[in-house]
C-alpha positions as CSV (number, residue, x, y, z in Angstrom):
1,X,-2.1,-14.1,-5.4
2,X,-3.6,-11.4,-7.9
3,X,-4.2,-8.7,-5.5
4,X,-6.9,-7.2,-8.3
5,X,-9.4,-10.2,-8.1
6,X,-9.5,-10.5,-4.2
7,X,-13.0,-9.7,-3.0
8,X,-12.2,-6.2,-1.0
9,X,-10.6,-5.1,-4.2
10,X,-13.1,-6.2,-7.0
11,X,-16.9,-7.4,-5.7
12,X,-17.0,-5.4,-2.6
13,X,-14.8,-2.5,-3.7
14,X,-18.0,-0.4,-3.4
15,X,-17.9,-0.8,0.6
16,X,-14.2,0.4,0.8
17,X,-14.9,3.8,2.0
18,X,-16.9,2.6,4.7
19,X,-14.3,-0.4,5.6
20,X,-11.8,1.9,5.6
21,X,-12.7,5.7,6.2
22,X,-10.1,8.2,4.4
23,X,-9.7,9.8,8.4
24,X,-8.2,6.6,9.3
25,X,-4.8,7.7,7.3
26,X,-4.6,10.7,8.6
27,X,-1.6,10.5,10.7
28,X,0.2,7.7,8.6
29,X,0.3,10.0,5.6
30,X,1.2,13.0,7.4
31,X,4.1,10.9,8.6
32,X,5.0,9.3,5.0
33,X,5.2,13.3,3.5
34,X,7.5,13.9,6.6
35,X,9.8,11.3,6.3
36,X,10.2,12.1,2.2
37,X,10.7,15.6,2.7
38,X,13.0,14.8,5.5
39,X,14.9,12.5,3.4
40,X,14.7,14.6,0.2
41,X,17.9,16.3,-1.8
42,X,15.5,18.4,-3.5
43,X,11.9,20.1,-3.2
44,X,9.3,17.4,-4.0
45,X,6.3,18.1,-6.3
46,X,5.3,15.4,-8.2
47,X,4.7,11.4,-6.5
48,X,4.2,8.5,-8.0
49,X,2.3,6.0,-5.4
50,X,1.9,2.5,-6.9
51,X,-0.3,-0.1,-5.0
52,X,-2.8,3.5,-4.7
53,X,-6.1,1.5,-3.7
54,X,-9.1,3.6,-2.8
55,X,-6.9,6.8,-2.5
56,X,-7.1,7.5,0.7
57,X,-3.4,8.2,1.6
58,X,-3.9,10.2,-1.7
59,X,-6.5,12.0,-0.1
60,X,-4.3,13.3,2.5
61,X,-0.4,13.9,0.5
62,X,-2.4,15.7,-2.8
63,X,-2.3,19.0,-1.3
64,X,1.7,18.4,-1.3
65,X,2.4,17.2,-4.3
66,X,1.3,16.5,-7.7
67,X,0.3,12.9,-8.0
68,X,0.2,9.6,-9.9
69,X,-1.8,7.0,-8.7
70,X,-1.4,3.3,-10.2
71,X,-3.3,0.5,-8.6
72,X,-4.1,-2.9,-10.4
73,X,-7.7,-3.2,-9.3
74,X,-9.6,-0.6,-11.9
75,X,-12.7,-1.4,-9.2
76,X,-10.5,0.4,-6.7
77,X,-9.2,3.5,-9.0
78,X,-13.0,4.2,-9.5
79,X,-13.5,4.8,-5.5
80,X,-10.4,6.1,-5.8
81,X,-10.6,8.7,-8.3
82,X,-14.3,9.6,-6.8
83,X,-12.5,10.9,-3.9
84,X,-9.5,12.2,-5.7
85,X,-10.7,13.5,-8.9
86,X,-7.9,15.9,-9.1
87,X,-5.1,13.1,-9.4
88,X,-4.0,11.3,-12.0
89,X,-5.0,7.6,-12.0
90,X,-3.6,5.0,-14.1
91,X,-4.0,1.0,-14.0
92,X,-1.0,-0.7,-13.7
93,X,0.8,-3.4,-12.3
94,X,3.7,-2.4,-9.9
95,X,5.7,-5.2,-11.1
96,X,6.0,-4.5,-15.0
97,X,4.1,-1.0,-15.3
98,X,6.7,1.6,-17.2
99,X,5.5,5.4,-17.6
100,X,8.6,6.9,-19.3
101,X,8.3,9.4,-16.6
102,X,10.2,10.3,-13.3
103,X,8.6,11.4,-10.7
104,X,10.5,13.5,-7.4
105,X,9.1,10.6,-5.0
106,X,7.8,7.1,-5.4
107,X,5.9,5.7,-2.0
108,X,4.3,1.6,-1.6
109,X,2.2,2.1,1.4
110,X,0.8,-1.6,2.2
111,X,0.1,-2.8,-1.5
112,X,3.7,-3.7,-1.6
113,X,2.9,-6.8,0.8
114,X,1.0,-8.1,-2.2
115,X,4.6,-9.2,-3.4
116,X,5.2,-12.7,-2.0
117,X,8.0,-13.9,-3.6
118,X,11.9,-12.4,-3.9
119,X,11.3,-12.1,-7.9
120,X,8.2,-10.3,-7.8
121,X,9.6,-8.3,-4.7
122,X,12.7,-7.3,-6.5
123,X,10.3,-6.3,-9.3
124,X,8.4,-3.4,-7.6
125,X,11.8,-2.2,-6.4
126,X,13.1,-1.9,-9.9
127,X,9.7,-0.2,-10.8
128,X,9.9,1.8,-8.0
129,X,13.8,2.7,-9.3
130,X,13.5,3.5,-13.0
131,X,10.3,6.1,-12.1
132,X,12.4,7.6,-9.4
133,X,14.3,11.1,-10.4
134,X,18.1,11.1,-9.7
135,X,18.3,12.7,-6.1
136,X,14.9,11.7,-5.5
137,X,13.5,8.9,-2.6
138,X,11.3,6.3,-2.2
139,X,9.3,5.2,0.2
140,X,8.4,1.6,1.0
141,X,5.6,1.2,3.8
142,X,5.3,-3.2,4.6
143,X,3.0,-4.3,7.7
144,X,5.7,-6.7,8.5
145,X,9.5,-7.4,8.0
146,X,10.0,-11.2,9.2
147,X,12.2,-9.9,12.4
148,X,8.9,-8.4,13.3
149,X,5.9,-10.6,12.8
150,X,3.3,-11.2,15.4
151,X,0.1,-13.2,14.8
152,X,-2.7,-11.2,15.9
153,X,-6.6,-10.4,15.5
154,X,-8.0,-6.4,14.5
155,X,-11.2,-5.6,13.9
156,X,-13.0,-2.4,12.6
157,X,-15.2,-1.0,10.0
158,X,-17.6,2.4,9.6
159,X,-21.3,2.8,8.6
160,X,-22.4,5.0,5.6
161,X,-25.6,5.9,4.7
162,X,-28.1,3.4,4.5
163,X,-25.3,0.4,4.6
164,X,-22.4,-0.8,7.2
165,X,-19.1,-3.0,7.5
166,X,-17.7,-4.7,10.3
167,X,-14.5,-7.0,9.9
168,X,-12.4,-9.2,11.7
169,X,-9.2,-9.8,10.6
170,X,-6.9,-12.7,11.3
171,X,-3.3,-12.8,10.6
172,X,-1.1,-15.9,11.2
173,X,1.6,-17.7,9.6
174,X,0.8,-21.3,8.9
175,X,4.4,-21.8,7.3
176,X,7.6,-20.3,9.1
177,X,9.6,-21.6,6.6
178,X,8.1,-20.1,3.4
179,X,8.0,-15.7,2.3
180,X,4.0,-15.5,3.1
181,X,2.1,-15.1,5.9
182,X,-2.2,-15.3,5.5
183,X,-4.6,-12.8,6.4
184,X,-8.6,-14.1,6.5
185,X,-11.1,-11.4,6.8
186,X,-14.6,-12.2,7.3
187,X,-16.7,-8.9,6.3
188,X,-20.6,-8.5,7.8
189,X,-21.6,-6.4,4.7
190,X,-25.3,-4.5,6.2
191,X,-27.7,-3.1,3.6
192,X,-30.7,-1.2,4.8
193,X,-32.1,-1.3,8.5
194,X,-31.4,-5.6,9.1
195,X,-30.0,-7.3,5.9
196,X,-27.1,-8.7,6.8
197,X,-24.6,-11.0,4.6
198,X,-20.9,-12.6,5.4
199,X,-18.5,-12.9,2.8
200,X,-14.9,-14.1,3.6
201,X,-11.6,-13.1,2.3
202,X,-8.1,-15.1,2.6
203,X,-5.1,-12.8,1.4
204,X,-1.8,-13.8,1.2
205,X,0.7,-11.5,1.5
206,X,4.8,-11.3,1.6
207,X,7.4,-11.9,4.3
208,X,10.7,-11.1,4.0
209,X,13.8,-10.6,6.7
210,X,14.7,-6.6,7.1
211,X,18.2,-7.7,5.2
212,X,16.1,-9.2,1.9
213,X,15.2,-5.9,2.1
214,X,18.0,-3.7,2.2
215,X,19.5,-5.9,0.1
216,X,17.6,-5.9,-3.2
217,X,16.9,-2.4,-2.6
218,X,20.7,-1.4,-2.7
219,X,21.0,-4.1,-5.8
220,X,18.2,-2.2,-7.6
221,X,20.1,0.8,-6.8
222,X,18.9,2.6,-4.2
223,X,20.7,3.9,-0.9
224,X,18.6,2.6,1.5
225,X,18.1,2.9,5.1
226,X,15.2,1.2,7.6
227,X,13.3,3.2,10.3
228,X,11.0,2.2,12.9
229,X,7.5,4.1,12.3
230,X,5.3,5.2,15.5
231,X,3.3,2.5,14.7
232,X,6.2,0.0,15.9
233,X,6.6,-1.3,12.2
234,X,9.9,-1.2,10.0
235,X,9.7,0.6,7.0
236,X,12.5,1.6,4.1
237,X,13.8,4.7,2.8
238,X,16.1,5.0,-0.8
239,X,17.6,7.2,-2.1
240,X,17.9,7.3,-6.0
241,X,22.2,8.3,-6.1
242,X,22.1,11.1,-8.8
């Protein structure tokens, strides 16, 4: 699936920051810049977040740190670097991108589910590895490990001036046996005081078992660890050995 040419990240990229309001990430970011310093060897300035979207955990972790944003959707990075004009945005691929930098701290919030098979999986890692300073931790963010998966339904969405989302979104699994699971959104895209349209979104994302995970990390040379978020979701700290 090429995450850039979904609908939500391309077409109807313009309606992201009333689908999804930068408030909404509030408390997810202020826990991602906890856990890094927590789990820091060093003071952390600069952050390298691949899979950046619309910016808004950006919006949140750019008065800690000096940041890189890389997302592969250059419809997204425009909403994104409306709202975050201060950062540095780049478009990239999370898979292949190389910066010949290193940055303190590299975090994946939910793009990284985008990866739906072990190669391209093992891929971000290694990007996430060769950007990441000596000392310096990562931060991978997935919905799911496989341990954890529940079919459910969520729905949400904002109103901005003169124009509204709502959303229903619909995640199941249709194939235990393979590393993806499906998400369907169906988006009721308002525009004025009654004009209404529908448009409908499958994305298909990755699904891999908690030890997949620790796994390639460690063989892309990290030291990593998996923690249980308040949100009741698994997620993975690494640490880059110096």
């Amino acid at each position: 699936m090429n995450a850039n040419r979904l609908k939500l990240y391309s077409d109807l990229a313009s309606w992201w920051p009333i689908f999804s309001h930068p408030e909404d990430y509030a408390e997810e970011a202020a826990y991602a810049r906890q856990t890094l310093i927590n789990h820091s060897q060093f003071p952390l300035r600069t952050l390298l977040e691949l899979g950046s979207g619309g910016g808004n955990n950006a919006s949140h972790l750019k008065a800690s740190f000096a940041m890189t944003l890389v997302d592969l959707s250059t419809e997204m990075l425009a909403v994104s670097r409306a709202l975050n004009p201060e950062c540095e945005h780049i478009q990239g691929d999370m898979r292949t991108i190389r910066l010949n930098r290193l940055f303190d701290t590299v975090f994946i919030h939910d793009a990284i589910m985008y990866m739906t098979t072990e190669t391209d999986l093992r891929k971000a890692f290694v990007t996430a590895y060769v950007h990441c300073r000596p000392g310096g931790v990562a931060l991978f963010d997935p919905d799911f490990v496989r341990e954890r998966f529940q079919p459910r339904t969520h729905h949400g969405g904002h109103d901005g001036e003169n124009r509204g989302v709502r959303y229903l979104e619909w995640i199941y699994d249709p194939d235990p046996a393979d590393t993806a699971y499906v998400t369907d959104f169906a988006y009721m895209l308002r525009e004025g005081k009654d004009t209404v349209h529908v448009e409908y979104d499958r994305h298909i994302c990755g699904l891999f078992s908690r030890n997949d995970w620790l796994r390639w990390l460690t063989e892309a040379g990290f030291q990593p660890e998996h923690l249980l978020d308040p949100w009741d979701r698994e997620i993975f700290v690494a640490i880059k050995p110096r």
